[in-house]
N, C-alpha and C positions, 0 to 999 in steps of 0.2 A: 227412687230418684237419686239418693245418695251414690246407691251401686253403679248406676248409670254414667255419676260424673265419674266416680272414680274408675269403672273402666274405660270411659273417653280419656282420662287423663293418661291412664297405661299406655292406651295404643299412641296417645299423642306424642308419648316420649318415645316411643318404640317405634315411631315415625322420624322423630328427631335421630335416632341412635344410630338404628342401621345405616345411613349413609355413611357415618363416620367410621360404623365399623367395616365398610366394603370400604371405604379410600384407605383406611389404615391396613387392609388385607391386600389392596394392589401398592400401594406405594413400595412395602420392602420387595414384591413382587416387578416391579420396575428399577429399583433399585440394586439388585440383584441380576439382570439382567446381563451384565457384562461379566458378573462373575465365570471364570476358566474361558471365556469369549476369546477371540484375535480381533484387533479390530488393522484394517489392511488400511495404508496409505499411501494413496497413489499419488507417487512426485514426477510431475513432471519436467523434469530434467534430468541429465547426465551425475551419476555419484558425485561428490569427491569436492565439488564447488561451492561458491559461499550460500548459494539456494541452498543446497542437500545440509548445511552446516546451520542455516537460520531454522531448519524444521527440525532439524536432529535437535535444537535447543530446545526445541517447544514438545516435540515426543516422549521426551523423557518425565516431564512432568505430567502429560495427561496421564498416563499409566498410574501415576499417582495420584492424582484429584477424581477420575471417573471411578466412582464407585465398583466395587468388583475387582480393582485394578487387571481390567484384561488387559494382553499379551500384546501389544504392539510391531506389528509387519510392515516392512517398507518394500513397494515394489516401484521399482523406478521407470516411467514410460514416456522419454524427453522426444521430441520432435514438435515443429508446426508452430515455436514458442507459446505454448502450453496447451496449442488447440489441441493435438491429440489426446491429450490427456483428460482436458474436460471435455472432447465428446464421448469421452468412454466412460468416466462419471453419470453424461448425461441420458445416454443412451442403453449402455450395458448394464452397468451398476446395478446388484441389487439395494433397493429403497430399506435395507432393515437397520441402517444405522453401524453396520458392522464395517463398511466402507466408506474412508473419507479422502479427499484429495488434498497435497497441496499444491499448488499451481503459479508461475509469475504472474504479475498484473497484466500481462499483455493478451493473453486470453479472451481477457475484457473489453479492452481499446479493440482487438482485434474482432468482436463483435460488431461491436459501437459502429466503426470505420469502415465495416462491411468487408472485411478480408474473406480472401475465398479460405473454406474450408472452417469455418465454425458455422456448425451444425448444433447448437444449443442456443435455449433463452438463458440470458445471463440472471433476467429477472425471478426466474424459477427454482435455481440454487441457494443455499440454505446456507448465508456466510456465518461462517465462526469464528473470524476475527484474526488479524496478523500481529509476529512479533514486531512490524516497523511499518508503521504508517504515518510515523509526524518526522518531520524534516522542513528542515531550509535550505534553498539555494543563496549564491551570493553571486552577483556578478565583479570578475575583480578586472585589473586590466594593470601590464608591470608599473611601476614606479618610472621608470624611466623614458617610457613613451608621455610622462609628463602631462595625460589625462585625469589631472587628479580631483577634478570635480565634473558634475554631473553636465554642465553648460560645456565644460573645453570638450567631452566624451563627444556632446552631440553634434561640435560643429565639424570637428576632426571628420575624414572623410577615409574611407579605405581599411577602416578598422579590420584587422586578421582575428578573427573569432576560432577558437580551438573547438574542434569536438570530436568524436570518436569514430563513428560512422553516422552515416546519413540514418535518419530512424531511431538512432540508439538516444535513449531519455535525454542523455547529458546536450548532448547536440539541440533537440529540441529544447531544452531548457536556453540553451544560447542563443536561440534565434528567436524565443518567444522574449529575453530580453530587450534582444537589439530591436526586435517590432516594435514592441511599446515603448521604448525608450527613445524611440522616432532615429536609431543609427543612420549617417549617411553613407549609403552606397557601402554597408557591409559586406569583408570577404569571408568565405567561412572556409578553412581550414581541417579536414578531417583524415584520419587515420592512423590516429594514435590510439596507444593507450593511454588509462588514467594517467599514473606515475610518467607516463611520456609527457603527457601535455602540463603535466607541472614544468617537468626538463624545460621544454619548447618554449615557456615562455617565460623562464628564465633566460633562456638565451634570446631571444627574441624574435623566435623565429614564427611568435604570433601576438597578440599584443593583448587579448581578451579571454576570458572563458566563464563560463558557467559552472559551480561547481556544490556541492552541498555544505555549509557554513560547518557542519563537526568535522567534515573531511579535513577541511581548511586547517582547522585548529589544532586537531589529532597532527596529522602528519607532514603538514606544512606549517608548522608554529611562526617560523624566521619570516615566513611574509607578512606576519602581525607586528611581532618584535624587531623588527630592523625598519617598516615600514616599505616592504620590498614591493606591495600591490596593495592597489587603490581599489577600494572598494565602492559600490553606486549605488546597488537597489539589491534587495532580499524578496526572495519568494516564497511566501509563508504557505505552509502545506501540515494541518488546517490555516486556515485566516488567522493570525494572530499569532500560531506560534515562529519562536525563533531562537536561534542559538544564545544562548544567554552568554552573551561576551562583550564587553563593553564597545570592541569596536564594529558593532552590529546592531547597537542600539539605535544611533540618527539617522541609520539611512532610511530614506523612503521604501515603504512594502511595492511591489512592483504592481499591487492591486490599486493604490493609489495615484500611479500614475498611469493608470487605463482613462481612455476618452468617451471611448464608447460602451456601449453595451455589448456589440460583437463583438469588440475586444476581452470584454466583460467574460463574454461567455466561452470562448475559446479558452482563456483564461482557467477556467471552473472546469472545462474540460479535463485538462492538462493536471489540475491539482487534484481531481479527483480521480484520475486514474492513476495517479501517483501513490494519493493516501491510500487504498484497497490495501495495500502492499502488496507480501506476497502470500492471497489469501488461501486460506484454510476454509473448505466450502463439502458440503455433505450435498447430493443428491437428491435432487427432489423428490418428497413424497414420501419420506422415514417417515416415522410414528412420531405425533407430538413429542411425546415424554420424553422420546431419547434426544431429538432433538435437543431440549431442554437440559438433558445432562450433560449433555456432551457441550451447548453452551455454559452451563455451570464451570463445571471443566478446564473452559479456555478463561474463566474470569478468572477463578483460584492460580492458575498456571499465572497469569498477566500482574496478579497480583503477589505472589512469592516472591522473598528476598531471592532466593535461593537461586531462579529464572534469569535474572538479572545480570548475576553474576558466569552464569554459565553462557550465556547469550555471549556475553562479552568475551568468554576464553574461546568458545568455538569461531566466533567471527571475524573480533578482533575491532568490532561497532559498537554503540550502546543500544538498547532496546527501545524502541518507542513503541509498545503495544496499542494496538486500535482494539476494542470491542467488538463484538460481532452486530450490535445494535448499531455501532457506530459505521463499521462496514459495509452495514444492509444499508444506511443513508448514504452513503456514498457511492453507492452505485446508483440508486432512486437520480439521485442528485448531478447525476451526468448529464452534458445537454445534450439533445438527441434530433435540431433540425437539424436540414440538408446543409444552409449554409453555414453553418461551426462546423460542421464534418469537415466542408468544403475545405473551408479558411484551414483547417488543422491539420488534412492530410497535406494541403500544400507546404504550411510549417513546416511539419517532417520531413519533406521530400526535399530535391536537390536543386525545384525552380528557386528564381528570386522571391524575395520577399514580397506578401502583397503588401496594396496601398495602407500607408497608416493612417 
């Protein structure tokens, strides 16, 4: 009887052991993986621009955090504002984790909204997370047009709204202002550039704009410090955050002065296709584990002093890194009936504004 327990008790532990000794025999074996590897990243966009300059920040750290430190390849494949690229992720790509993309946000909206020519489920992609996903907008409006509170903003009528072209974020950002902010009989203004439409309404040759709250501060200081534009309402992108600057603190979040719920959700739209940034996404159907490394990877990267600093010399922005957890929720979290489509393709477009 005794021999009996004690060889139950052998195999009992030699039941317990092996498992640990196979995960301990695949781990360096997974881990190892990328060693003398390339791993190839497909940008889609044009060399040389502030896209190609936000991934060159974030590439040079992976090399470093992905175990093996394999070889990093960039092949650049811009057209269709990022469709082509991610249907070549999504379609051609092989699944071995050797190949990843990085892509703009518009990819995504451009699913969402039904554009022709995305040929991928956006749900199916494997996000790992962007260097800039948090931001604020500010709506300001000059000092001299003498709209210096939220009531004089709304009774004024003919307000000239800046924005860049029709479609381009900044524009939509203007006009998802002046909706919820009930503007009357808003003009919108477009065909500038950024640095133009500072000019522009310093001269006056527009009276309003939407713009992102660091921009603001960064490189327009003087319209804080001399009091040169009124500011109204902030669009926090997540909910909650904001430029931490005093005079950005009282204004109302533009989430709070939504009425309704479609407002609501057009709203959510807009910010969530905002915060994705410009994401970093692997192909569906790699092997868990690389998966898993390659999100390790983008944590330590997001996490390094080091990132920080280089973000900021190649681009000449600060970094706000999203997670790739946080990523994957923000696309979940996109609203996807017909009538928010509806409502937001119109935003964008060049009709009037609908009913508020």
């Amino acid at each position: 009887m005794a021999i009996r327990k004690s060889g139950w008790g052998f195999l009992s532990c030699l039941g317990l052991v092996l498992p640990l000794l196979l995960v301990s025999q695949k781990a360096p074996a997974q881990t190892d993986f990328y060693k003398g590897k390339t791993i190839t990243i497909i940008n889609g966009r044009d060399p040389g621009g502030v896209g190609d300059m936000r991934a060159r920040a974030v590439t040079t750290f992976l090399q470093k955090h992905i175990p093996g430190n394999p070889t990093i390849a960039n092949e650049f494949m811009p057209g269709a504002g990022g469709r082509k690229a991610a249907n070549h992720l999504y379609k051609t790509a092989r699944p071995d984790g050797l190949t990843i993309a990085s892509i703009g946000p518009g990819f995504v909206s451009s699913a969402v909204l039904g554009l022709r020519g995305a040929e991928y489920d956006i749900d199916k992609f494997i996000y790992l997370g962007a260097p800039l996903g948090r931001r604020s907008y500010a709506f300001g409006t000059r000092s001299e047009a003498g709209l210096d509170t939220l009531e004089k903003l709304r009774a004024a009528s003919g307000v000239r709204v800046g924005g860049q072209s029709v479609g381009h974020t900044g524009y939509i950002a203007g006009r998802l202002f002046a909706w919820i902010m009930v503007l009357k009989d808003p003009r919108f203004v477009t065909g500038y550039s950024g640095p133009e439409l500072e000019i522009a309404l310093m001269r006056g040759e527009i009276d309003a704009r939407a713009n992102t709250a660091d921009t603001v501060f960064d490189r327009t200081p003087e319209w804080i410090e001399k009091g040169l534009v009124h500011f109204h309402s902030m669009m926090e992108i997540p909910i909650g955050f904001r430029h931490d600057h005093p005079v950005y603190k009282p204004l109302p979040s533009l989430e709070s002065l939504t009425r309704t719920d479609t407002q609501r959700r057009v709203l959510a739209m807009f910010r969530n296709f905002s915060m994705i940034g410009p994401p970093f996404v692997a192909p569906p159907g790699i092997p868990q584990e690389r998966a898993e490394i390659l999100k390790a990877a983008f944590h330590k990267t997001f996490r390094d002093p080091a990132f920080f600093k280089e973000y900021t010399k190649l681009t000449g922005e600060p970094a706000s890194p999203l997670t790739p957890e946080e990523q994957a929720q923000a696309i979940r979290a996109i609203p996807r009936d017909p009538e928010t489509i509806r409502l937001f393709n119109l935003i964008a477009g060049p009709e009037p504004l609908p009913p508020s």
